[in-house]
N, C-alpha and C positions, 0 to 999 in steps of 0.2 A: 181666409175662409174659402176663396176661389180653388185654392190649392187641397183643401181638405176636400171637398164635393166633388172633384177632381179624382184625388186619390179612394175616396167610395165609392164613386161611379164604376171604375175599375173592375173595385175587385167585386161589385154589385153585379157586373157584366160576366163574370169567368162564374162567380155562383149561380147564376140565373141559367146560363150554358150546361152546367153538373147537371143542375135541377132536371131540363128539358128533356136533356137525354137520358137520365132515368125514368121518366113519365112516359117519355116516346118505346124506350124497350116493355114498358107496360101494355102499350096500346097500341104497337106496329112491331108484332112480333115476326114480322118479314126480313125486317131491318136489325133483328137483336143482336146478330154477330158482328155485325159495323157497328152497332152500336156501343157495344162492349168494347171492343179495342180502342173507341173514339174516350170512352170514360176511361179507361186507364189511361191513355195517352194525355186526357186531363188532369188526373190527379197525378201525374208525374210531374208534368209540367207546372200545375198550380201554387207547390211549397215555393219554385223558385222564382218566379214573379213575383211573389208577394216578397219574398227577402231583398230583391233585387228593386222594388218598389218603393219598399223600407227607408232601404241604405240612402237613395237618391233622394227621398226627401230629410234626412237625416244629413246630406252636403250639400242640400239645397240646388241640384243639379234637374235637369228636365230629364223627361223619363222614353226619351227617343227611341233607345234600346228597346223597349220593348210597347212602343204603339202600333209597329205593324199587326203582332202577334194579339193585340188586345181587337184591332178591326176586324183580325181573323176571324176572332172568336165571336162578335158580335155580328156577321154576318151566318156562321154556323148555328149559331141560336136561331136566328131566323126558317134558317134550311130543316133542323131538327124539329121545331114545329110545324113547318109544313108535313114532314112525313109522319109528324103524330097525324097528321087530318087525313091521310087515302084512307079510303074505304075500299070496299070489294067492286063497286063501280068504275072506281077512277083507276082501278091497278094496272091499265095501261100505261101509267105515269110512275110503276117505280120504277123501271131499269133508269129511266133519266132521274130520278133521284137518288136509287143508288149510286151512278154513277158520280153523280156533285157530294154526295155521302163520301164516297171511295176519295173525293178530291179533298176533302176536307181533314180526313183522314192523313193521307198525304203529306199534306200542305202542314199539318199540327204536328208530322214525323219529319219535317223536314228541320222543323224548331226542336222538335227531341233531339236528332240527331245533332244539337246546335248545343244541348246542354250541357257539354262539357265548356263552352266557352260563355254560354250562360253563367255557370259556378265559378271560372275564370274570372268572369267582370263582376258576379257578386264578390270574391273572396280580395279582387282590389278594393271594390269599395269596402269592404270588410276595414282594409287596412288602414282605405285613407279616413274610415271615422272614429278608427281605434287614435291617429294623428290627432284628428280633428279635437277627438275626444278628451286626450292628454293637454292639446291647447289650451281647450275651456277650462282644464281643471287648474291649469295651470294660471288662466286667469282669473278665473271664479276663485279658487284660494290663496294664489298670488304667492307672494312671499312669504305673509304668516302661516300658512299653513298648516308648516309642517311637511309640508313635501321635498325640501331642498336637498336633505341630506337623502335624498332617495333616489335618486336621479344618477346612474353610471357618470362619475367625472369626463371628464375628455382625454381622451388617449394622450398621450406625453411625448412630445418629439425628442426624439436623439437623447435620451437619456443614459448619463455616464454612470457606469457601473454593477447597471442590474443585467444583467445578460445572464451573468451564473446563478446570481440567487433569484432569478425566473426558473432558470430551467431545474433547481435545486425545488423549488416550491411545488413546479407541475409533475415533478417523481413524487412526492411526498401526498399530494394531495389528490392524485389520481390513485392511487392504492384503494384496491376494493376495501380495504379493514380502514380506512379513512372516512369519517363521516362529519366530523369535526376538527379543525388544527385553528391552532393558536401562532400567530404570527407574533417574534414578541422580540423587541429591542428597545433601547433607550428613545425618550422625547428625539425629533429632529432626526433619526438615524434614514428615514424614507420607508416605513412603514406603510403607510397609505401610498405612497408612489408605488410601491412593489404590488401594492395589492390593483390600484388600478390597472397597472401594466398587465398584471394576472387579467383580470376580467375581460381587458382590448387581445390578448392574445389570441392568434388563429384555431389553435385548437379548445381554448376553451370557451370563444364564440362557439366555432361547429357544436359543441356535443349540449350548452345551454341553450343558447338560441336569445330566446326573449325571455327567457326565466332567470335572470340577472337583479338580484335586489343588493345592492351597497345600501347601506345603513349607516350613518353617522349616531354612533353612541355618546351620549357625555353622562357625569357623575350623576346626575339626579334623573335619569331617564328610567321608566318603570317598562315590566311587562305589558300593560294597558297600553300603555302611550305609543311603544315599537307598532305592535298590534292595529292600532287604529290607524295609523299611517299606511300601515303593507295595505288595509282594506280598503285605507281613502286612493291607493294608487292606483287600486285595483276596480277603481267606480263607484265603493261604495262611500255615501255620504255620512261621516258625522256618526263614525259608528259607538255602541255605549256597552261597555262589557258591564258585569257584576263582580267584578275583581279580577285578581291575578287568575284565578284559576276556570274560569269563565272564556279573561283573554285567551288562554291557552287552550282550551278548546273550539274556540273559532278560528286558530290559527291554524288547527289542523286540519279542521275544514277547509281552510282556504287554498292549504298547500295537497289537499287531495284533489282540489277540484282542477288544479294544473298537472295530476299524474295521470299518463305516465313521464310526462315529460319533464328530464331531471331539470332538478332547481338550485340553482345555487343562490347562498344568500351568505353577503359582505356584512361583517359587523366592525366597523374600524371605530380603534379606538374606544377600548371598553375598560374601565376601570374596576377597580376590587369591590366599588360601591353597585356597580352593574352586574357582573363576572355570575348574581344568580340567572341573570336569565339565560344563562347556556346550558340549567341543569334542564330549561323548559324547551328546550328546541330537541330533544331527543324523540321524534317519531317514528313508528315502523313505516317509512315511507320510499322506496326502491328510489336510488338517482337522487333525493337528496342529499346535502352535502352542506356544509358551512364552514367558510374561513373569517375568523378573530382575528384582528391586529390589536394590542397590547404592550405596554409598557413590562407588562407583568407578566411572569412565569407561574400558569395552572398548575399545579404537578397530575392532577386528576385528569387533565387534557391533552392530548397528544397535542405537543409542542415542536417549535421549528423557529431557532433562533438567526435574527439579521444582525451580521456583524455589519460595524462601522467600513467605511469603503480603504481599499488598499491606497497607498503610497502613491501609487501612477495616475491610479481614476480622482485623488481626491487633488493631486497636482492640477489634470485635465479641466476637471470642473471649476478649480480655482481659476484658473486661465480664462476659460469661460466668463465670469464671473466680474474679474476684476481689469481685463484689458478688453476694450473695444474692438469689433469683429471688423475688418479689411482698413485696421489702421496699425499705424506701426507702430510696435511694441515700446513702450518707456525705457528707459534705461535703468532697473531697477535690478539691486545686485542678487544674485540666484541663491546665496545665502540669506537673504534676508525672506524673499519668497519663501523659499523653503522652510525655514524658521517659522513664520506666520501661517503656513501651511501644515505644519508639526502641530503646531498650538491648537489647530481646530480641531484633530484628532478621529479625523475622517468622517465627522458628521457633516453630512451634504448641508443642515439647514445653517451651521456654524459657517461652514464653507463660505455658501453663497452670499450670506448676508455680511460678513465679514470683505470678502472682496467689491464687494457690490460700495462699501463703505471706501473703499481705499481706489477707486476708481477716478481716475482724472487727478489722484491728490500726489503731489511733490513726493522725493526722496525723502527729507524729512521725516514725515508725517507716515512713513512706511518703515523706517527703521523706529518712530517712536512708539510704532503700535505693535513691533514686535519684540520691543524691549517691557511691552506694558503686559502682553500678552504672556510670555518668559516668567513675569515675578508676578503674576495674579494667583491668588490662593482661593481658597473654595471660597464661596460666597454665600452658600446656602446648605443644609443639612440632606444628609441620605450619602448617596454611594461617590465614590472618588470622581467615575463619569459622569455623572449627572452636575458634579459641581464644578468640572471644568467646563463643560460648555457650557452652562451659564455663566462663566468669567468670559471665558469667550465672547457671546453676546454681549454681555454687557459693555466689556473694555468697545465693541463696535458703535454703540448707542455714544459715545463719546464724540463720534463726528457729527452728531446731532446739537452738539453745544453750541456750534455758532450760530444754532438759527434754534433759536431757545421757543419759537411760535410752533413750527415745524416740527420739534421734541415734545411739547406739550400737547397739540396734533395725536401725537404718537402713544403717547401714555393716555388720553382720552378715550383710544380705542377700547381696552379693558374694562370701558364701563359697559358693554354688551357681554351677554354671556360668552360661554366658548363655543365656537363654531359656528355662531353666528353670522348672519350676511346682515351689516351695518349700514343701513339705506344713509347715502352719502347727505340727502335734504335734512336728516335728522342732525347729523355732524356739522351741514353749516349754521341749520339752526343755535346751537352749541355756541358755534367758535365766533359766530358775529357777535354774540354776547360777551364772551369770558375774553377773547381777545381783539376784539372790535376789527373782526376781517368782514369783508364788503358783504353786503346782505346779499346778492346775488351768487353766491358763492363761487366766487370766480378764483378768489386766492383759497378758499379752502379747498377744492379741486386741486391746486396748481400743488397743495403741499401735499393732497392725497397721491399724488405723481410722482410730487420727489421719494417718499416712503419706498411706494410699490418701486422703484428706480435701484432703495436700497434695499429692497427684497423682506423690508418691513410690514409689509400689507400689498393685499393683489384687490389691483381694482376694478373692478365690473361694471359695464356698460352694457346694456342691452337696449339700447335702442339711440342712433346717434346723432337723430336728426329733432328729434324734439327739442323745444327750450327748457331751461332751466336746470335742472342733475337731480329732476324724479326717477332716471332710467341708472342712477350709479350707485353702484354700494361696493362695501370695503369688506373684505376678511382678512383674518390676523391667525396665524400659525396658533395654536393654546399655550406653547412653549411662553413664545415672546407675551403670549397676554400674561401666565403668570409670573415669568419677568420683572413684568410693570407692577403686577399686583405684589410680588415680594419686593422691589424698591420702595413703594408706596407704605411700607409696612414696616420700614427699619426706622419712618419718624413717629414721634410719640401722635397717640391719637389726637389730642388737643392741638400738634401742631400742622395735620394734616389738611392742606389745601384742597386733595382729592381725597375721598373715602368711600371705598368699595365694600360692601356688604353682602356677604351671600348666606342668606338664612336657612337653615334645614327645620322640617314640622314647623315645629311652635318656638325655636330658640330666639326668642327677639331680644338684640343686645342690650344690656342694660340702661343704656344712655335713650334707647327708645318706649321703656318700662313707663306706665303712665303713673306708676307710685313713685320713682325716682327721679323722673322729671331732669335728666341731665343735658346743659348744654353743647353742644358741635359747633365748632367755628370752620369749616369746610368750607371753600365756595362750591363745590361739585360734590354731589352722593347718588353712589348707585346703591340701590338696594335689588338681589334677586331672591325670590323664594320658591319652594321646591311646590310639587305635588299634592304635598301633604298638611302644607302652610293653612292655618283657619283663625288666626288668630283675629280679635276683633276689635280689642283695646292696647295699640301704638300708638305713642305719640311722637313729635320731632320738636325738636327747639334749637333750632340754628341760625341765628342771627344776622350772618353772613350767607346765607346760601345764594346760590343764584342762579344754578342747574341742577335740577334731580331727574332721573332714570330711575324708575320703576318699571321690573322685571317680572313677572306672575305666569305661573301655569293652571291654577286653580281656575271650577268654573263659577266659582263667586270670591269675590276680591274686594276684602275693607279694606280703602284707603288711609295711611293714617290722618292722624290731627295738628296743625299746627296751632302753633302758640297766634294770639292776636293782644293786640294793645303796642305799648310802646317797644314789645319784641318780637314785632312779626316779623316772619320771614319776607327777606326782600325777594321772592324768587321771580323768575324773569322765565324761566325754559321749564316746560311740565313736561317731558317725555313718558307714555303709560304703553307699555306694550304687555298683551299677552303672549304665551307661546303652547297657547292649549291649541284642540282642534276646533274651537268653534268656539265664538263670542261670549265672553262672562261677563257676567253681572256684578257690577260695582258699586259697591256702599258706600257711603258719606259724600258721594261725588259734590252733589249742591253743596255741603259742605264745608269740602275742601276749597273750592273754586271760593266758593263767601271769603274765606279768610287770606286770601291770596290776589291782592289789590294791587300788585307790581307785577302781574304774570303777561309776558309779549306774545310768546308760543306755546303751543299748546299743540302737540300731538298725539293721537290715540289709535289704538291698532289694537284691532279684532276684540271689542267690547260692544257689549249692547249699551246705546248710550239712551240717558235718559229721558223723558219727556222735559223733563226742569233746565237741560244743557240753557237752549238760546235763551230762557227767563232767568235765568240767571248768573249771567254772563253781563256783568255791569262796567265792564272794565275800562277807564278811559284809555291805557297803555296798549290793551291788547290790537297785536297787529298783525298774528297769523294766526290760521287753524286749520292742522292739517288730519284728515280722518281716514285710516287706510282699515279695509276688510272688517267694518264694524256694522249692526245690525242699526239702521238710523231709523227706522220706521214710526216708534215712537217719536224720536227727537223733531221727525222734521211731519209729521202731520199737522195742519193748519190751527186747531187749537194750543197742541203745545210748543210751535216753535214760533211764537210772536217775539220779536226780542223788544222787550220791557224800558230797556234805555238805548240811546244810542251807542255805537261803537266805533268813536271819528277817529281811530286810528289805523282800525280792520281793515290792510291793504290785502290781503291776498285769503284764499281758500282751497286747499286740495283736497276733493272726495274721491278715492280709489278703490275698486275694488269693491262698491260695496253692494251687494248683489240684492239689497231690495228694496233701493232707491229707483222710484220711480216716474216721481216727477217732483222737479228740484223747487224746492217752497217760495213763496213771494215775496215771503219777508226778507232772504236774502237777495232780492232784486232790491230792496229797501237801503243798502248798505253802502250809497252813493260814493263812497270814497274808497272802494273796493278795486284795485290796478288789478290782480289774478285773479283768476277763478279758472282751475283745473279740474274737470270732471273726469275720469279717466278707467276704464273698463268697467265700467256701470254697467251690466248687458239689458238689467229690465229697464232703464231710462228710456220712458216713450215720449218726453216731449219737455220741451222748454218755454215758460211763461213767455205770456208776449208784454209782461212788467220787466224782461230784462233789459228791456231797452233804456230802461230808468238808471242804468248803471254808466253812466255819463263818463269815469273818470278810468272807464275799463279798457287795461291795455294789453292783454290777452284772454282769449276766451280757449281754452285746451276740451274737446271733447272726444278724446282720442280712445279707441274700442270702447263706444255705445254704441254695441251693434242694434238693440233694440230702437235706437230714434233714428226716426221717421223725415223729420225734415227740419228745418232750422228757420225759427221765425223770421217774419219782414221787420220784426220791430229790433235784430240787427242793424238795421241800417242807421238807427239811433246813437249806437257805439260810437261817437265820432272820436273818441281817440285809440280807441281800436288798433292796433298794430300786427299782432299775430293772431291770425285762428290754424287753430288743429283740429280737423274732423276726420284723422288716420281712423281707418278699420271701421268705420262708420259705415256698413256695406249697405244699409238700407236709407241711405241719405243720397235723392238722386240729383239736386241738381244744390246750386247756390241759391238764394233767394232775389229776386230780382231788386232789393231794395241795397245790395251790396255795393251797389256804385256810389253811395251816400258816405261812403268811408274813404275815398279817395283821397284825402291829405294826408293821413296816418297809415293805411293799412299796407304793411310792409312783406309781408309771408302771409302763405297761405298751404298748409302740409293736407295732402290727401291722399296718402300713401294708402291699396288697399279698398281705395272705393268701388261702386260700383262702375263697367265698363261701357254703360249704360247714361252714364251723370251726364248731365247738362250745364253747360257754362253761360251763362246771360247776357245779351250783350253788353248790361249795365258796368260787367268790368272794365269796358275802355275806358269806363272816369276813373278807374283806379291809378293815377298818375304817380301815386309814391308805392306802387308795388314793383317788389323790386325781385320776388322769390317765388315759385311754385313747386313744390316738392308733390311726386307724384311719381306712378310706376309707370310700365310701359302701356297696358292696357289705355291709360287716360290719358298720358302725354300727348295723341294727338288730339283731344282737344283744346289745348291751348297754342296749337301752330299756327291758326289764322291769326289769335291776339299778339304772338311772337311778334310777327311781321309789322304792326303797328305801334307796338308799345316798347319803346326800346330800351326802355332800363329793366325790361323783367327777361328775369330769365327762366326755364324750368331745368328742374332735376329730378333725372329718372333714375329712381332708387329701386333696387331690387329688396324683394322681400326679409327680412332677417325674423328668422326663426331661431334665436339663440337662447337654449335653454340653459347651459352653461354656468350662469349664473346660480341654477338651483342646486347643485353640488358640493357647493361653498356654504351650505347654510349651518343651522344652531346643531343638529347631530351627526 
């Protein structure tokens, strides 16, 4: 509030100035020719104060820069009405107020003359809230989004082979009569590598600039949904067309409102089911431009085909690949190399992931996979090259046999769409279930590693100091996912362990018909459905299930039904994600939850969840629940989120992401046997009950980027088993609360990476005798040098900021 009356004040001060000196050229027309120059030299000055105002509270920065010039002006107010007041009396007195007039004058040309460094420091801050601005959006719509695949990838180090078909693409695609090309080679050929190398290139940075839009396309992506993503990157929230041809019209808008400045826009990865929206990107718009990557040949499009890599680059890259860098070479015979290097057939993803498999492994086991690779014949339907590299692939998944967890790992991934970024907490949730790996996910991790190791999945980290693996997620080339999904499809349905589902409109498989009522003995089912999905009567009857994935874009989503009585489903893992732009509305939810009495986990992503969630949530089993970018407002208001029975097995709770949670309810301070509770970029979160203290058995408290809260209760100090807090990015959290020395047996970390520079340390930490960790940046580190010198088991760590967006280029398009 200080700060808003602060910034009125201001510019209450530069208006009141305009005013004066207008009324004054009314009524001391002695003065009107200083007076005049002095209003223009105001209204010059005036637009860029106030922008320069703007921006500074918009980075929360003080407004230094310009308080001289604001005292200026409120002592010229003063002087301006003095000279409204001579009269014909006192006109002895104007030469010494013209004179302080002429100074004022001046003194306001001195700051003119300053306006180009004025527009200087506005057009930085310009930029760093355009930054800033990308951040929020980034946290504010997080992963689900839909912003991931919009995001320029990271430029690609030392990459073998494209040098020529770079410089072959920027002849082709720089031609005035070029407005759209078609990139187009087989799955795995480096398609998207070629195209991101295009976009990091030097010359076609210089001539786009910031007008760089890569788009990840997949099979069911609409006109609307491209559309409302370009708008949401662009600041706008949640945007709603009235169709295809609606979108199309705001997208013209949109790409007018950045001319003249040419635009390039990335569309990787478009199939024949996509392939209309390029009839809709034809505008009369100078310096536009568009490159397609494609398996597929337009004939209607000017095309530009990627051959597979020559003989030398694809030896090079194998090398790469399958011998370790400053060690010494295997003794492996160059016929056999070679041979296994033939059989990949110059596709880099063949390549890599093949060598990446035979890496550290015996002669052997090098001559048997080039004998296996030699007599493998198509595996799958379509063109000669499409079927050899899938023998390819597949003969490599073979080194995954001996670690039958680790392959299983590997085919699980498929049960996320394509292109998706596969939050790794969902996956341990998963595999602690179906293969009883440690709930902490320490070994699910350890195999998401070996994978990314064989070039099976790339795994992302964006934050690496936090506990537990909310900051990892996994992506999988589309190749290898439909790999997995045409493996999974050679056994009869009936005998399928894993069953992947992906619905388009209304086609719900038979077995899910609520008139045929057929059984699935699956332990694992994903189901994903399109756009266009409304169906309202599915059922499921699976006997054996035990992890389902549900996949949705729609903005209202009926759950199906399961069976109850002596055939319900045993299910254990509820995974519910949407992939709209903004939280839908889900049916039968109470429902569902009623008839599913062995459910442990439970995660939801970007749903409005319902008032009925905690009342009816009876579960003795349930022992997580995780809610990332969903609308809780309903759920957790005090009349409907009373939980109705207990929940004595409810150990842990992650809220992420969810932008209108504002203060976290009491009844889950009620949940006494709750060890987690992760709160995590909540920005409206302004305060935490002081019934958390009732959480007695709590052994991490995560409140990392709740930038909205304000301070952290004394009835912490309650926490006695307490071990880690995270209050990262918490910038309006200024000190610890004084009752934190009450935690000294247990409290072992404490991450404040991001705080303010300003925060307060208490003395009460010297009882903290089992902290052993301070994670923090350089700004705060010296607050904890005088407890260094006292407390000798702790130590701090000064972590520099990591702003890794990286992760969002990996996502579902």
């Amino acid at each position: 509030m200080a700060q808003v009356l602060q910034d009125a004040f201001i510019g209450a001060v530069m208006g009141e100035l305009l005013k004066a000196v207008l009324e004054a050229q009314r009524k001391a027309a002695a003065f009107r020719p200083t007076l005049q120059e002095l209003e223009s030299t105001l209204e010059k000055i005036k637009p860029i104060v106030a922008e320069i105002q703007e921006l500074s509270e918009e980075l929360n920065q003080d407004k230094g820069e310009i308080e001289p010039l604001v005292e200026e002006i409120r002592k010229g107010k003063d002087l301006v009405l003095k000279c409204s007041g001579i009269r014909w009396y006192t006109c002895w007195k104007k030469p010494s107020y013209k004179d302080k007039l002429d100074g004022l004058e001046r003194s306001l040309k001195s700051y003119l003359d300053l306006v180009l460094q004025l527009q200087m420091a506005r057009d930085i801050k310009k930029n760093l809230v355009e930054v800033k601005k990308v951040q929020v959006m980034v946290l504010d719509r997080g992963r689900r989004a839909g912003l991931e695949g919009y995001f320029l990838p990271e430029a690609i180090p030392n990459p073998v082979g494209f040098q020529v078909p770079l410089w072959e693409l920027k002849m082709e695609f720089f031609k005035d009569d070029t407005s759209l090309l078609v990139l187009s080679a087989p799955p795995g050929c480096g398609k998207t590598t070629l195209a991101t190398l295009f976009c990091h290139d030097k010359d076609v940075q210089e001539r786009f600039k910031d007008n760089i839009f890569f788009i990840r396309v997949s099979k069911k992506q609409t006109m609307e949904s491209v559309v409302q993503r370009m708008y949401m990157l662009k600041g706008h929230r949640d945007p709603v067309f009235q169709g295809e041809e609606d979108a199309h019209y705001h997208l013209e808008n949109l790409l007018k409102s950045m001319d003249p400045n040419p635009i390039l826009l990335v569309l990787d990865d478009v199939w024949p089911e996509t392939v209309y929206i390029l009839d809709k990107l034809k505008f009369n718009i100078p310096g536009f431009k568009v490159l397609v990557t494609s398996r597929s040949v337009y004939p209607k499009y000017k095309y530009q085909k990627l051959n597979p890599l020559n003989d030398k680059d694809s030896r090079t890259l194998f090398d790469n690949s399958a011998f370790l860098p400053d060690q010494p070479k295997p003794d492996i015979p160059e016929d056999v190399i070679n041979q296994i290097v033939k059989e990949c057939k110059g596709f880099p993803l063949a390549i890599t992931v093949v060598g990446r498999s035979l890496c550290g492994e015996p002669i052997e086991v090098w001559r048997t996979r080039a004998m296996a690779l030699a007599e493998a014949g198509p595996v799958m339907e379509g063109s000669e090259l499409y079927s050899e590299l899938y023998s390819c692939l597949e003969k490599s998944l073979d080194a995954l046999d001996k670690q039958p967890k680790v392959k299983q790992c590997f085919m699980d991934l498929a049960l996320f769409p394509e292109d998706d970024l596969i939050p790794a907490a969902a996956l341990i949730d998963m595999w602690s279930e179906l293969y009883k790996l440690d709930e902490d996910g320490l070994q699910a991790v350890a195999n998401l590693y070996q994978l990314s190791a064989r070039n099976l999945a790339d795994l992302v980290v964006t934050r690496t100091d936090a506990e537990g693996y909310n900051h990892h997620f996994v992506t999988q080339h589309d190749l290898l996912r439909e790999l997995i999904i045409y493996q999974s499809s050679l056994e009869f349905m009936e005998q399928r362990d894993r069953l992947i589902v992906e619905i388009f409109r209304n086609q719900v498989p038979d077995w899910c018909s609520e008139r045929k009522q057929l059984s699935i003995h699956c332990r694992i089912l994903s189901i994903s459905t399109d756009e266009k999905f409304s169906s309202s009567s599915w059922r499921i009857q699976a006997p054996e299930l035990q992890v389902m994935v549900l996949n949705f874009r729609t903005k209202t989503f009926t759950l199906p039904k399961f069976m109850t009585g002596p055939n319900e489903t045993p299910l254990e893992v509820l995974i519910l994600r949407n992939y709209g732009v903004s939280p839908a509305d889900v049916k039968n939810f109470p429902q569902l939850l009623s008839s599913l009495s062995t459910l442990k986990k439970i995660r939801l992503e970007q749903i409005s969840i319902p008032p009925s969630l905690f009342t009816t949530l009876h579960f003795q089993t349930l022992e997580k629940i995780t809610i990332v970018l969903c609308r809780v407002t309903l759920a957790f208001n005090p009349s409907s989120s009373r939980i109705s029975q207990p929940l004595p097995n409810l150990k842990e709770i992650n809220i992420d992401y969810c932008k209108d949670l504002v203060e976290l309810p009491i009844e889950i301070c009620k949940l006494t046997n709750l060890k987690k509770l992760r709160i995590t970029n909540c920005h409206n979160l302004a305060a935490l009950p002081d019934e958390i203290g009732s959480l007695k058995n709590l052994e991490e408290l995560t409140l990392s980027s709740c930038i909205g809260l304000s301070e952290l209760p004394e009835a912490i100090g309650y926490l006695e088993n307490l071990r880690s807090l995270d209050i990262s990015e918490c910038a309006d959290v200024r000190k610890l609360p004084e009752a934190i020395g009450e935690l000294g047996k247990n409290l072992r970390r404490i991450q404040m990476m991001g705080c303010s520079k300003n925060f307060w340390v208490p003395d009460s930490v010297l009882k903290l005798e089992s902290l052993e960790e301070v994670g923090c940046d350089e700004d705060t580190a010296p607050l904890w040098e005088p407890f260094v010198q006292v407390m000798k088991r702790l130590k701090v760590k000064v972590r520099k900021e990591e702003i890794n967006l990286n992760w969002l280029h990996g996502g579902r398009f």
